[in-house]
FIGUMI-972332 format. One record per residue (C-alpha): residue number from 1; residue in three letters; x negated, y negated, z negated. Coordinates in steps of 0.001 Angstrom, whole numbers. Layout:
// FIGUMI-972332
NUM:ALA:X:Y:Z $
...
// end
This chain:
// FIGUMI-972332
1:UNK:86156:15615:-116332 $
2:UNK:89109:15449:-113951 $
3:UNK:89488:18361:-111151 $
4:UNK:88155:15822:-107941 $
5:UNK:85020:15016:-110646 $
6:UNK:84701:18312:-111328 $
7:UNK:85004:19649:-107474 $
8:UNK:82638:17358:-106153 $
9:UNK:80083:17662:-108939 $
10:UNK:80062:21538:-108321 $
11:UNK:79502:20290:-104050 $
12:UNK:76458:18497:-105388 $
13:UNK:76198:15476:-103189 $
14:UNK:72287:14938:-102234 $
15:UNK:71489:13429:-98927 $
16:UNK:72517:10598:-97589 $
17:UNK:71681:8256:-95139 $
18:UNK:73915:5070:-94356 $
19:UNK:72497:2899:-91255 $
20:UNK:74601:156:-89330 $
21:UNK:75071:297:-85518 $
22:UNK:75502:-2396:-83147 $
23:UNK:76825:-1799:-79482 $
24:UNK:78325:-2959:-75954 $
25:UNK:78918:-2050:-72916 $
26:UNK:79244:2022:-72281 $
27:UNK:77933:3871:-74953 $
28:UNK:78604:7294:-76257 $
29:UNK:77077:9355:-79973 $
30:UNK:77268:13006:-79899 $
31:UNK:76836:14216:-83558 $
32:UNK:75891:17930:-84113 $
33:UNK:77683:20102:-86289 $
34:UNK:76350:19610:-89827 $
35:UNK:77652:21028:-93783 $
36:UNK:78119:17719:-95489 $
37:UNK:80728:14818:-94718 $
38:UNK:80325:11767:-92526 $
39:UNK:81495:8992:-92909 $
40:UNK:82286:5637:-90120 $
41:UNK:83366:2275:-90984 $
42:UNK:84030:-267:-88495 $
43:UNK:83430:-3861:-89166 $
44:UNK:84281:-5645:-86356 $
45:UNK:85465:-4237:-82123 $
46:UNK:87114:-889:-81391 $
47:UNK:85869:2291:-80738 $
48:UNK:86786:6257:-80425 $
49:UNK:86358:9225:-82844 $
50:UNK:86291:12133:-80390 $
51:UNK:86525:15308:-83060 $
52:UNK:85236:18508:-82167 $
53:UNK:88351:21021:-81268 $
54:UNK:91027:18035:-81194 $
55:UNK:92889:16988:-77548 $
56:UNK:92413:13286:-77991 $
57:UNK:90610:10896:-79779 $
58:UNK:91524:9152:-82465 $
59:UNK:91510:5452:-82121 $
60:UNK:89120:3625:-84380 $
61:UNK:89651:-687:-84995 $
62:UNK:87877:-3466:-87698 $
63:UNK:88126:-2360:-90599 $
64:UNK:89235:1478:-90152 $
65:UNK:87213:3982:-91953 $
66:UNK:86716:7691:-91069 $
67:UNK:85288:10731:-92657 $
68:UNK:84613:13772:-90952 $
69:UNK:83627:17187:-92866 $
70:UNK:82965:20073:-90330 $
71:UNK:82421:20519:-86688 $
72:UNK:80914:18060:-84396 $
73:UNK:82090:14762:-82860 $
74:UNK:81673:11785:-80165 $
75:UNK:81701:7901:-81406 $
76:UNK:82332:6349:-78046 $
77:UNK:83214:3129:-76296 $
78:UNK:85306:5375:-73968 $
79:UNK:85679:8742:-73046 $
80:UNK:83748:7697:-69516 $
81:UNK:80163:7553:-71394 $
82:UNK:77655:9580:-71192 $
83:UNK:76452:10784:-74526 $
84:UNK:73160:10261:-76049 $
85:UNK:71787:12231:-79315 $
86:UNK:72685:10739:-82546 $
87:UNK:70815:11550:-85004 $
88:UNK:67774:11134:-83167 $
89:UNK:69212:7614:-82158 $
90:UNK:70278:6407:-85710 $
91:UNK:67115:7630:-87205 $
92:UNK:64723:5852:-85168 $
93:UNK:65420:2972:-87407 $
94:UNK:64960:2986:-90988 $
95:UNK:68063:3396:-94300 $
96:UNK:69812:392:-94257 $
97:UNK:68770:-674:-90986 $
98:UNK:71099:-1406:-87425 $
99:UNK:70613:267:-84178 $
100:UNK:71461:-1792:-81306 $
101:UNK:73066:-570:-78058 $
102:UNK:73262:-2571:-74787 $
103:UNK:71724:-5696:-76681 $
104:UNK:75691:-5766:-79440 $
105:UNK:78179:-8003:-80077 $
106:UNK:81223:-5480:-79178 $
107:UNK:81431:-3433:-81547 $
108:UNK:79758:-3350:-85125 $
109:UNK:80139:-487:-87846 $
110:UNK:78492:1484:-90716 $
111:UNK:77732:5110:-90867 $
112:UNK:76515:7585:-92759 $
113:UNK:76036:11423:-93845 $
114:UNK:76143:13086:-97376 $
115:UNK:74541:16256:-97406 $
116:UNK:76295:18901:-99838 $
117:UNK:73701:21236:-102016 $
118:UNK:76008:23306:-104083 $
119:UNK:76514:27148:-103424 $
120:UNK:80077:26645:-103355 $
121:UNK:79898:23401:-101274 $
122:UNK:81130:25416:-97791 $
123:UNK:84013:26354:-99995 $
124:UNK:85469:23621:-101540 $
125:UNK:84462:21491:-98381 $
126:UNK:86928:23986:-96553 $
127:UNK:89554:22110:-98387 $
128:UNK:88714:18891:-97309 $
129:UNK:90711:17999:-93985 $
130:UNK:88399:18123:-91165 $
131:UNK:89028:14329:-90644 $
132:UNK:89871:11536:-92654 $
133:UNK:91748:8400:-91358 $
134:UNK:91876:5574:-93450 $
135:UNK:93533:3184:-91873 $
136:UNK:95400:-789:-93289 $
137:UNK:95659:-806:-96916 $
138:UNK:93197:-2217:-100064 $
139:UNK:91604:607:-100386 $
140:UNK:89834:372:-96759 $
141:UNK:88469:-2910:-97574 $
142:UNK:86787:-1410:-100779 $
143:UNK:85407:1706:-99131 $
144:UNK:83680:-914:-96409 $
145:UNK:82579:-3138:-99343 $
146:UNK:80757:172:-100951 $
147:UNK:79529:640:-97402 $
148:UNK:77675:-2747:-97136 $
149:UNK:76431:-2700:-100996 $
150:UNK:74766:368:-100387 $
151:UNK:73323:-713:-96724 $
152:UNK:71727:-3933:-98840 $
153:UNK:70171:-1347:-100793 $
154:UNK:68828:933:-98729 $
155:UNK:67511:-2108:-96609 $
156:UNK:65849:-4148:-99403 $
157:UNK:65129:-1492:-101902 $
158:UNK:65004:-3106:-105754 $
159:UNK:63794:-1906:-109134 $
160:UNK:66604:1312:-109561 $
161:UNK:68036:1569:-105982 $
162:UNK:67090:4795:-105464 $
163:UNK:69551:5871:-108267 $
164:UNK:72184:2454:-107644 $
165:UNK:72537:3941:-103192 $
166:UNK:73017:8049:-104936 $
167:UNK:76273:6353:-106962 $
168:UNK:77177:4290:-104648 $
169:UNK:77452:7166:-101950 $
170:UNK:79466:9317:-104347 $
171:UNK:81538:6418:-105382 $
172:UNK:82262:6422:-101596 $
173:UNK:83334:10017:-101457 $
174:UNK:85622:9642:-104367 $
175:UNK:87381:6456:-102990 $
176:UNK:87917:7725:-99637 $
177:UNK:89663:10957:-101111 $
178:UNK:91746:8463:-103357 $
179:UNK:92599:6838:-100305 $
180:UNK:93639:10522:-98264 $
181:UNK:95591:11787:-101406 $
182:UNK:97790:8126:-101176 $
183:UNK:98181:8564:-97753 $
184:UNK:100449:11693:-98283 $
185:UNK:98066:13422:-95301 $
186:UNK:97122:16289:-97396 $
187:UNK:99838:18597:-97159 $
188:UNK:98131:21869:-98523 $
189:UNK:95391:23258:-100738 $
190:UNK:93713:22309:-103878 $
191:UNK:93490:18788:-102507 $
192:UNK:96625:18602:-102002 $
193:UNK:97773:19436:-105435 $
194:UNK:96128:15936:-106821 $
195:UNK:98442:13744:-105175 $
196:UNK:101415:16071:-106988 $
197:UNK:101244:14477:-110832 $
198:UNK:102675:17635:-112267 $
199:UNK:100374:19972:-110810 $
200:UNK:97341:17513:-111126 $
201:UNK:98103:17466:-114673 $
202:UNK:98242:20898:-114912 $
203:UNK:94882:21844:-113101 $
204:UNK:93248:18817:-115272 $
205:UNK:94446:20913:-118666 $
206:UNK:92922:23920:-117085 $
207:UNK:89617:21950:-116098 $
208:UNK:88894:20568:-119222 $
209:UNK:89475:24036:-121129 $
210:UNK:88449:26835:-118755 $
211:UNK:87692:28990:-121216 $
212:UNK:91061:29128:-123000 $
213:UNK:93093:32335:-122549 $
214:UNK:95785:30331:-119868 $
215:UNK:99431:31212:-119260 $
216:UNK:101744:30320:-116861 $
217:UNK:103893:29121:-119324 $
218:UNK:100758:26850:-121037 $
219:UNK:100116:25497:-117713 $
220:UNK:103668:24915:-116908 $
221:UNK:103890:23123:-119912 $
222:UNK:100576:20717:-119263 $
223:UNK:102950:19856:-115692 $
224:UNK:105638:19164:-117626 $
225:UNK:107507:21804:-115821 $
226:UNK:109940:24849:-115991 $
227:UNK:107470:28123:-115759 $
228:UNK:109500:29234:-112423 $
229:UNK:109469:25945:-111117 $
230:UNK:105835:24598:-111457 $
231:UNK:104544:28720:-110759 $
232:UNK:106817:27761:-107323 $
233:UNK:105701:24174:-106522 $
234:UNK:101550:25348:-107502 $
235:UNK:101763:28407:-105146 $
236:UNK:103765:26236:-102234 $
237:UNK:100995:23685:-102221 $
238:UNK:97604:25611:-103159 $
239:UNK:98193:28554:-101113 $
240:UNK:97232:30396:-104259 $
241:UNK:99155:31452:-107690 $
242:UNK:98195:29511:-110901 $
243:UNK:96569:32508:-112568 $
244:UNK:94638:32964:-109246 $
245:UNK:93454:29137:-108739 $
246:UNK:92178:30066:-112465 $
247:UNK:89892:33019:-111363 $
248:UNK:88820:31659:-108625 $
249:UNK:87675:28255:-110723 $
250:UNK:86290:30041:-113364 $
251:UNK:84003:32189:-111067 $
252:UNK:82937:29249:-108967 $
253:UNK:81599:27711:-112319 $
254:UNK:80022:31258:-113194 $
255:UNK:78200:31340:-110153 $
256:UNK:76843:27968:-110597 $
257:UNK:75841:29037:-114181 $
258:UNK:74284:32176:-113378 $
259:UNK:72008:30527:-110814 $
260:UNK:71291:27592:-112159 $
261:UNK:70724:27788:-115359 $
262:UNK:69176:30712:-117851 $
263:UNK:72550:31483:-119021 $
264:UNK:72788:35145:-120432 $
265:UNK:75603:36953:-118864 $
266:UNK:77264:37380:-121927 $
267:UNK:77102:33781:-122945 $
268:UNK:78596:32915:-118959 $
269:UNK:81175:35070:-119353 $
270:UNK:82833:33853:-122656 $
271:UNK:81697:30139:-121292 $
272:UNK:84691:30694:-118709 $
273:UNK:87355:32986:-120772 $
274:UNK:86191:36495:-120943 $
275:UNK:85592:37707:-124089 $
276:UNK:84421:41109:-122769 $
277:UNK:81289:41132:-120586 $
278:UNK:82875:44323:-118337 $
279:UNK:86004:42338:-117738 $
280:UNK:84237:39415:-116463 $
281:UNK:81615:41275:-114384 $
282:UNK:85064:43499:-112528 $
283:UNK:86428:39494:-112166 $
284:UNK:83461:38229:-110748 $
285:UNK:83011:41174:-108065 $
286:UNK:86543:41250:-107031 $
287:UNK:86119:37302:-106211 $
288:UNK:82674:37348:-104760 $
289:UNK:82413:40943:-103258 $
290:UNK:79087:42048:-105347 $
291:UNK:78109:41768:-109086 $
292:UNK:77119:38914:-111791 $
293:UNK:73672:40373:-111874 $
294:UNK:72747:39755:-108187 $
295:UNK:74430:36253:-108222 $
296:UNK:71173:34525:-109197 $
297:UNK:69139:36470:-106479 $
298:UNK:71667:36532:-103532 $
299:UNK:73394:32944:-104183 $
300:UNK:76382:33128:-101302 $
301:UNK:79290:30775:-100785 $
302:UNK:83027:32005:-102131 $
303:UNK:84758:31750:-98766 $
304:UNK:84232:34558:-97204 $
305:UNK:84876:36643:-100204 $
306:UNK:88115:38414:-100883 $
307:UNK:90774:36452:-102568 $
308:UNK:92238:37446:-106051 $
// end
């Protein structure tokens, strides 16, 4: 697969919930702090995406789209309301259903949550600006078409929805990063790195051979790059050396191994490049602060672990 397939397959999208809301008037949703992404479309009217930790908010008009990964936030008519509980709000209707607010008609949108149930979710979500804007452009008007197919599903389920609304929602995910990496918003990280062709070729090389005994030099190659050049550009944008983007990959994908699946440790650690079971295990500690052997018992997120 390609690295944004392969990143968000190791997040392991599960929950979701997409419901449509209808208001008027003075109106105000306070959202709680949650691990997953949300996501806001608005179909027709204004409103205002208040984030948690920003000065302002941000603006939001027919046909904008939002997503929002950490941190709380306020959907508002204006900064004067008084807000009311969200989730207990949107939920008192059903999947696929539209709460109404001061009987409608002003302003009309979609919304929804993905909840994230991979052990490295926290990190790789840290990469993930904490808010989206997708403002005019095609690919707004396909993100709110995805929105509305997978309301009609949730809504008025059919033979197969169940599995139809999970694609859908990742489809969504997937588009609306498309979307942020055109944009030319993401300015730093992994992310970041896909809307660079070089070093997106590069990291796909190293995704879809993990195992192979990488060089600078190979992956310089795979960019189509001098080795001084693309080891430059990769550390300028990632934050992180090649060789140490590597580790860390290759130890996010032994952790998911080790815990869930009956992988042997030797058979994990030649799975991602290491050939001898003692290297591997000094890798894996050095990344995630404690051994292979306790991964499966004491499953913990990468982030706060020391970098390579």
């Amino acid at each position: 697969m390609d690295p944004l397939s392969d990143i968000l397959t190791l997040m392991k999208p599960t929950g979701y919930g997409f419901r449509g809301l209808d208001a008027a008037g003075d109106w105000a949703l306070a959202f709680e702090p949650a691990q997953g992404i949300r996501c806001f479309g608005i179909e027709t009217g204004a409103c205002q995406l208040q984030v948690a930790g920003t000065s302002a908010p941000i603006s939001l008009v027919a046909g904008d789209v939002a997503l929002m990964t950490v941190g709380g936030a306020v959907l508002q008519s204006s900064d004067a309301a008084i807000p009311v509980d969200a989730f207990a709000l949107m939920t008192s209707v059903r999947a696929g259903q539209i709460v109404v607010l001061n009987g409608g008609g002003e302003c009309r949108g979609l919304g929804g949550f993905f909840g994230l149930g991979g052990v490295q979710a926290k990190t790789l979500l840290d990469a993930i600006p904490a808010m989206i804007h997708v403002g005019p452009g095609a690919g707004r008007e396909a993100l709110l078409t995805g929105m509305r197919r997978l309301m009609i599903e949730l809504s008025d389920p059919q033979p197969g929805s169940a599995l139809l609304a999970g694609h859908l929602a990742q489809a969504l995910l997937v588009e609306a990063l498309r979307e942020h990496l055109k944009s030319g918003q993401s300015t730093s990280g992994w992310l970041a790195a896909l809307a660079h062709p070089n070093l997106r070729h590069a990291m796909a090389a190293v995704h879809n051979d993990v195992a192979r005994h990488w060089s600078i030099g190979d992956m310089a190659r795979a960019a189509g790059m001098s080795r001084s050049s693309f080891a430059s550009h990769f550390e300028r944008v990632t934050g992180a050396t090649p060789m140490a983007y590597l580790t860390r990959w290759r130890m996010m994908l032994a952790s998911e191994l080790l815990i869930s699946t009956g992988m042997s440790l030797p058979a994990v650690a030649a799975s991602v490049g290491y050939e001898s079971e003692s290297a591997f295990g000094a890798a894996f500690k050095r990344i995630t602060g404690h051994s292979p052997r306790r991964a499966g018992k004491q499953p913990r997120s990468l982030l706060s672990a020391p970098r390579p």
